[in-house]
LOLUMFI-746707 format. One line per field, with one value per residue: y, z, x of N, C-alpha, C, O in turn; residue number from 1; residue in one letter. Coordinates in steps of 0.001 Angstrom, whole numbers, plus 524288, in hexadecimal, padded with zeros to 5 digits. Layout:
N
nY = (Y,...)
nZ = (Z,...)
nX = (X,...)
caY = (Y,...)
caZ = (Z,...)
caX = (X,...)
cY = (Y,...)
cZ = (Z,...)
cX = (X,...)
oY = (Y,...)
oZ = (Z,...)
oX = (X,...)
num = (NUM,...)
residu = (a,...)
This chain:
57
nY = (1FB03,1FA70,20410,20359,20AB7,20C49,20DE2,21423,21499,21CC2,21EFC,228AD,22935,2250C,227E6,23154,23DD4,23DBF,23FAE,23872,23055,22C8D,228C2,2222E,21A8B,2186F,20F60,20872,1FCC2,1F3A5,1EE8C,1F3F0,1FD4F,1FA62,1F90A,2002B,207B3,2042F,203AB,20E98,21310,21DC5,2268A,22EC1,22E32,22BCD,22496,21E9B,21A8F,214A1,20C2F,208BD,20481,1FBD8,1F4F1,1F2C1,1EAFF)
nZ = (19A1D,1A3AF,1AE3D,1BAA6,1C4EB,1CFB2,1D99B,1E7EA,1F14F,1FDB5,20890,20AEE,1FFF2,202C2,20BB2,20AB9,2108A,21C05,22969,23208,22B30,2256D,2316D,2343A,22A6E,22CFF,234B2,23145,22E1C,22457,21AF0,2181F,2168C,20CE5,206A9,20592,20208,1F750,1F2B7,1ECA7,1F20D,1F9B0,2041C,20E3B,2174D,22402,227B2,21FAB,21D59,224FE,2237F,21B53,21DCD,2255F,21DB3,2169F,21B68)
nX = (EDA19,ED0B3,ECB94,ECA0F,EC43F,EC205,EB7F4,EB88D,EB049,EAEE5,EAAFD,EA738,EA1F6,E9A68,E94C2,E952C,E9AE9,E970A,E994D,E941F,E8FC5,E96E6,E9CC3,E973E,E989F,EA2C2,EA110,E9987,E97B6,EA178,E9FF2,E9627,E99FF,E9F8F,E9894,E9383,E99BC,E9BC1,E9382,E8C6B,E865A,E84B4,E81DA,E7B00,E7693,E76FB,E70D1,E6E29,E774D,E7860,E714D,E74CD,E7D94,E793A,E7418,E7CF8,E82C3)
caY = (1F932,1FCE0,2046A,2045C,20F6C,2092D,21470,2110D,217F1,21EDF,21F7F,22CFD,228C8,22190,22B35,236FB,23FD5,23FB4,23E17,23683,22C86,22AE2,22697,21DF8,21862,21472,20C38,2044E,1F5E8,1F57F,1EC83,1F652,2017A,1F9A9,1F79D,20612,208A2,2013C,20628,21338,21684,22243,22765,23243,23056,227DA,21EC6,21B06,217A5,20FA3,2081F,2055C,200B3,1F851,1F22D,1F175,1E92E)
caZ = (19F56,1A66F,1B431,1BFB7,1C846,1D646,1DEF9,1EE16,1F467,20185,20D41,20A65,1FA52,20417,20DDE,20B69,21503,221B9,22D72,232C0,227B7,2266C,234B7,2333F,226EE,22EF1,23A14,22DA1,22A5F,22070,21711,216CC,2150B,20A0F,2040D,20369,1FD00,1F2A1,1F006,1E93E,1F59C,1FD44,208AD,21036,21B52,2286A,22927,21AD5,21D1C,22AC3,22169,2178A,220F5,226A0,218BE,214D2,22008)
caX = (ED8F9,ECCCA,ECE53,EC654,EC2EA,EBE55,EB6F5,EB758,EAC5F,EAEDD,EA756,EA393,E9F61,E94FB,E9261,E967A,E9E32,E938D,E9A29,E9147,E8F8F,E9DB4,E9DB5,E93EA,E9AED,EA63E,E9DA6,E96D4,E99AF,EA58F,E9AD9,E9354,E9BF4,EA107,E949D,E9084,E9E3E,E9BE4,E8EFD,E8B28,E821B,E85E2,E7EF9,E7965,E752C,E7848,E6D4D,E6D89,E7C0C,E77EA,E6C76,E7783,E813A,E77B7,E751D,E7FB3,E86CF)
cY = (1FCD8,20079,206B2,2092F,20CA4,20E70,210A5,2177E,2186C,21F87,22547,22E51,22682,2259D,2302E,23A74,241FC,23D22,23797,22E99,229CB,22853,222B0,21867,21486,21053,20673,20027,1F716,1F299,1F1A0,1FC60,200D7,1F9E4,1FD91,208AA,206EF,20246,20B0F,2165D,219B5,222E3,22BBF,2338D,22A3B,22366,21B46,21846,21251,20BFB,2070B,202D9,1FC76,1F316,1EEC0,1EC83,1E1DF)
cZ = (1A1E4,1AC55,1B650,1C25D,1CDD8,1D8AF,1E3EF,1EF54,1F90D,204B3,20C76,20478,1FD2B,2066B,20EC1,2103C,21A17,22335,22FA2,22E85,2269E,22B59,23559,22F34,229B2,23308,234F0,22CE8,22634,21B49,215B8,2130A,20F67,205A8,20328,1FF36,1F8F2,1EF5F,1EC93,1EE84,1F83C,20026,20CF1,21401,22027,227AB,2245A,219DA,220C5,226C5,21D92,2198A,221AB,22127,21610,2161A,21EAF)
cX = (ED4F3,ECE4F,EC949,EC548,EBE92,EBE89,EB48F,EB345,EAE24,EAAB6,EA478,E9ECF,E99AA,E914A,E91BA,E9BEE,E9AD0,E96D2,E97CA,E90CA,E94A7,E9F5F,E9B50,E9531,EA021,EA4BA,E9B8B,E9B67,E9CCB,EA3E3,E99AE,E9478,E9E9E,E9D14,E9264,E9624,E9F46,E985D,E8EE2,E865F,E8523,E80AA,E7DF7,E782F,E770C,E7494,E6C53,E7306,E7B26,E74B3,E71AD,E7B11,E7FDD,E7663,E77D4,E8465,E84DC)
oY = (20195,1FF37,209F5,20C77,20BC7,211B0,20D0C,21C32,2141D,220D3,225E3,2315E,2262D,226DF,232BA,2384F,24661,23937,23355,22A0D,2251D,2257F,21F08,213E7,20FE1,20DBE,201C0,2002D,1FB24,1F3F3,1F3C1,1FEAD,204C0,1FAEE,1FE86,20AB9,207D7,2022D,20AEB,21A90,217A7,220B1,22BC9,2381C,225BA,21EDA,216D5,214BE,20DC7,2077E,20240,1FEAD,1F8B2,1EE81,1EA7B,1EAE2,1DE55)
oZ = (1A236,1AE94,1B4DE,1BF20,1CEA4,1D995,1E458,1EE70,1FA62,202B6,20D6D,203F1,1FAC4,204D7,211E3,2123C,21BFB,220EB,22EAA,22FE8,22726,22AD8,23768,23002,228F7,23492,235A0,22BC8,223D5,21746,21231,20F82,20CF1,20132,1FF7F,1FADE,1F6A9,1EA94,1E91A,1EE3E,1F943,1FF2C,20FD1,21587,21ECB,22718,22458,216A6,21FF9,22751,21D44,2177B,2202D,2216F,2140D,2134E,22141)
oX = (ED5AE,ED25F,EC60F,EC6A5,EB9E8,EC1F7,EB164,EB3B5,EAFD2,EA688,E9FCC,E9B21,E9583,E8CEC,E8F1D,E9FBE,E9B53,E9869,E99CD,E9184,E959F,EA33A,E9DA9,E93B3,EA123,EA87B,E9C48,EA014,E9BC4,EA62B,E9C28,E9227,E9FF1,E9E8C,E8F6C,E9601,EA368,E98C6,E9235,E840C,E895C,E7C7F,E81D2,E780C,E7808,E760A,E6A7D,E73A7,E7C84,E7655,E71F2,E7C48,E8274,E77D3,E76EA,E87F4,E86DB)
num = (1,2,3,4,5,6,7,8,9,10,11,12,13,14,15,16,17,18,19,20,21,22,23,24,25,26,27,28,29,30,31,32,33,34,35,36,37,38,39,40,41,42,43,44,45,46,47,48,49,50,51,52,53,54,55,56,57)
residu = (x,x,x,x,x,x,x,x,x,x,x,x,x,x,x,x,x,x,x,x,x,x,x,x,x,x,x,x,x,x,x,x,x,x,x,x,x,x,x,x,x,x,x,x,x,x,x,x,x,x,x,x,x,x,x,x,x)
């Protein structure tokens, strides 16, 4: 029998541990927030999170 291994990504696998970005993370569309957790993108800085929110929505 085969076995799985499912990895949930975390809000911080996205953004790290900024303040800032993390607060910003909880304000975003729950699309969107889903859609970067699913991805492989992480992120660095505020305004490249705001341009992926908007994207992503």
């Amino acid at each position: 029998m085969e076995q799985y291994e499912q990895y949930y990504r975390l809000p911080q696998d996205v953004v790290g541990h900024d303040a800032a970005l993390l607060s910003y993370w909880d304000r975003m569309p729950a699309k969107a927030q889903l859609r970067l957790l699913e991805s492989n993108i992480t992120v660095s800085t505020l305004g490249e999170l705001k341009m992926l929110a908007e994207e992503f929505q």
